[in-house]
N, C-alpha and C positions, 0 to 999 in steps of 0.2 A: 566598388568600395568593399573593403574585408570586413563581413560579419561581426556583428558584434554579440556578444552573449548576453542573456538575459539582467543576470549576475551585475555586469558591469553597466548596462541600461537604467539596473534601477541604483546601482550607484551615483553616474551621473545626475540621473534627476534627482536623488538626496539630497545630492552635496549644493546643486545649481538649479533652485527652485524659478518659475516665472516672476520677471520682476527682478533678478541680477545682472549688473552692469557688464556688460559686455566692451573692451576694449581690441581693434586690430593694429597692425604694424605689417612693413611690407619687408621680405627676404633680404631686401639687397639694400636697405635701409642703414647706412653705418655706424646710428646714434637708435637705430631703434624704435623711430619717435611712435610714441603711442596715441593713436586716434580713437573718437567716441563712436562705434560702432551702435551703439543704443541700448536696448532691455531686449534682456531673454523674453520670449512668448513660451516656446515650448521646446523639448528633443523627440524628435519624431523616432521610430521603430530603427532606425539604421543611424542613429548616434547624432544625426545634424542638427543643430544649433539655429532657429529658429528666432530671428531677432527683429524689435519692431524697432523701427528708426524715428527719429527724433519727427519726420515728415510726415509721420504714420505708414510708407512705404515698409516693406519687410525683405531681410536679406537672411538669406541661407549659408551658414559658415561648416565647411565639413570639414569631420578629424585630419589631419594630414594633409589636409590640401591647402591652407590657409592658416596663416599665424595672429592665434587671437586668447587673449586672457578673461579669464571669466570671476567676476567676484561679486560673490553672494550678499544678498542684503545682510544687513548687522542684524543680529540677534536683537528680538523684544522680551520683554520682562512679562511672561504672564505669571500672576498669583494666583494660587488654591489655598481657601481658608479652610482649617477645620476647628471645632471648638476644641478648647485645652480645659485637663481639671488637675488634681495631685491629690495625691494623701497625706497628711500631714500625721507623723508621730510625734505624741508630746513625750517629753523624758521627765518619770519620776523624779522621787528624791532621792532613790537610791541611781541613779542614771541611766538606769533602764530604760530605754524605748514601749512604748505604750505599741503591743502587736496588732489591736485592730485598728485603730486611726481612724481619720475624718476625714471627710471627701470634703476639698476647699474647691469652689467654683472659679469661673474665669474672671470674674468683677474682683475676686480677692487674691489672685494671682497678680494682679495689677501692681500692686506693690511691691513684686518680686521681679521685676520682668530684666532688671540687668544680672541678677544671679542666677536669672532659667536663660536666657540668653548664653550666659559665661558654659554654662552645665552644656547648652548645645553645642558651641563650639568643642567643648570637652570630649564629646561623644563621634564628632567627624572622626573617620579614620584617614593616616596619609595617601591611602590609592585611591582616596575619595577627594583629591587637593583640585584637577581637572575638572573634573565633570559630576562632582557629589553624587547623588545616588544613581545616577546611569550609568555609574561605572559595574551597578551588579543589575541592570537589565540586559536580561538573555536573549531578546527578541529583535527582530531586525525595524519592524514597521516604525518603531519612532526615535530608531538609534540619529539618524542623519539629521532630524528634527529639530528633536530635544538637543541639546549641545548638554545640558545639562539639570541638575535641581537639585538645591539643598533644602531642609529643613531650618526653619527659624522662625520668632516671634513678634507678633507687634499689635500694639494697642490700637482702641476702636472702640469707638461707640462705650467709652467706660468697662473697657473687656479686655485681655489678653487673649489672642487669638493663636494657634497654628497657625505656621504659614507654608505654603513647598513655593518655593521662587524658582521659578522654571526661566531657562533663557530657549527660544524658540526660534528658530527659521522661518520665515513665511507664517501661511495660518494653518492651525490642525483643522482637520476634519470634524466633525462631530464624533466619527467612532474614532479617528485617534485621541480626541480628549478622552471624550470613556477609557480608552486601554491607559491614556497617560493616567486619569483619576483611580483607573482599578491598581498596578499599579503603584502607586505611591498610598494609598492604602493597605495594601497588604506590607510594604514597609513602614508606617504608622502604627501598625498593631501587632506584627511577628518580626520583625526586622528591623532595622534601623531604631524604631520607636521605644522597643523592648531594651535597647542598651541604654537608650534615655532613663525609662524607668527604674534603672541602676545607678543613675547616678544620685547620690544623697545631695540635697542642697539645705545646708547646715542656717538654722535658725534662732532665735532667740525664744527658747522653751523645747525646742527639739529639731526634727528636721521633716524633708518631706519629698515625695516624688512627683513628678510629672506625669502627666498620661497625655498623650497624643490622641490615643484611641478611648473609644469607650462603647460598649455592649450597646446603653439605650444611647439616642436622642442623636446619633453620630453620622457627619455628611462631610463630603470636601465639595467646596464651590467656588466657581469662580467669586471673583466681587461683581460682578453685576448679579451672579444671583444670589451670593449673599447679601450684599446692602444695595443690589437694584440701581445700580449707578455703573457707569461705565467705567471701567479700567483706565488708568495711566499706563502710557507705554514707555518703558525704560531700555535705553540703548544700550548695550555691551561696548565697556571700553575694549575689548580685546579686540584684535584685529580677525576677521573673517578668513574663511578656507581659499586660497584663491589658486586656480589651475592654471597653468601654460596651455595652448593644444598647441598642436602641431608638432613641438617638440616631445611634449606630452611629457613635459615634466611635472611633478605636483610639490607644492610649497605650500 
């Protein structure tokens, strides 16, 4: 069997985490027919396809020698809360904007939450339509992962909260959440967050901005660790990665 490179070992395991359905089909097949070959387990060091069968038995499918398609579990919905606040400028009589302004908390943002919602969409850019803010992660460890994560708002517990909706493959690690939380963090507060902070969202006495970030009192957490309760898991309507082998084509 021809070597396979590093490079493309941890591609495949990105793209085709344990726990994707594994379909086969035989060469000389005229219609093709597609059989249930069972779930991935693992890809071992030389590219083979490691599959548990529905019997518990295990069957080995290698590149090029066997005609089988591979397609990844659907993306889940993981949520990171952080707290939201804004400054509010009240406008004179003469219609001057008041320069230092008042810090509105998350309980009083509530009242605003479809015009900070409209302001977020505002601030998406179009090469962010895909894959929202992984389209500007520079790193490889959670590009296959993450598919993606936007920024957006939703009420709780009588609060407006941040939110980064992350859609995920499989489950991260502990230190891939850390690098996903670090991160979407540093776009919260120099990035992404900071063009938020520019958008004026017009009021009745003046107007005011958003803050995603803030100096004290500031964390991103899951919901179980912020309200101690387990997460809902939400399916991606889009359709998942799914590969040929043998022919080794990619769709």
């Amino acid at each position: 069997m021809q070597d396979l490179s590093k490079e493309w070992l941890e591609f495949l395991r990105g793209q085709f985490p344990a726990g994707s359905r594994v379909q086969t089909w035989e060469l000389d097949d005229p219609v093709n027919t597609l059989k249930e070959a069972g779930t991935l387990n693992r890809i071992d060091d030389e590219g083979r396809f490691h599959v548990r069968q529905s019997d518990g038995g295990e069957r080995i499918l290698a590149l090029g020698e066997e005609m089988f398609s591979v397609h990844p579990p659907e993306p889940t919905l993981l949520k990171l809360y952080m707290p939201m606040t804004a400054s509010f400028h009240a406008r004179n009589e003469w219609g001057d904007l008041d320069e230092i302004g008042e810090e509105w908390d998350s309980r009083t943002l509530l009242e605003y939450e479809d015009r900070i919602l409209a302001a977020m969409v505002r601030n998406r850019r179009p090469v962010e339509a895909e894959r929202g803010l992984m389209h500007w992660y520079d790193k490889e460890i959670l590009d296959a992962k993450v598919r993606s994560a936007v920024f957006t708002a939703e009420a709780r517990d009588g609060r407006l909260w941040g939110v980064a909706e992350c859609q995920v493959i499989g489950q991260l690690s502990p230190e891939e959440l850390a690098g996903l939380k670090d991160f979407l963090s540093g776009q919260a507060s120099d990035g992404w967050g900071e063009g938020l902070e520019q958008q004026a969202i017009r009021v009745d006495g003046g107007e005011f901005y958003v803050h995603l970030w803030q100096i004290d009192g500031w964390s991103i957490q899951t919901e179980a660790e912020r309200f101690g309760q387990t997460q809902g898991e939400a399916k991606d309507m889009k359709h998942g990665t799914t590969m040929t082998m043998g022919g080794m084509g990619l769709g």
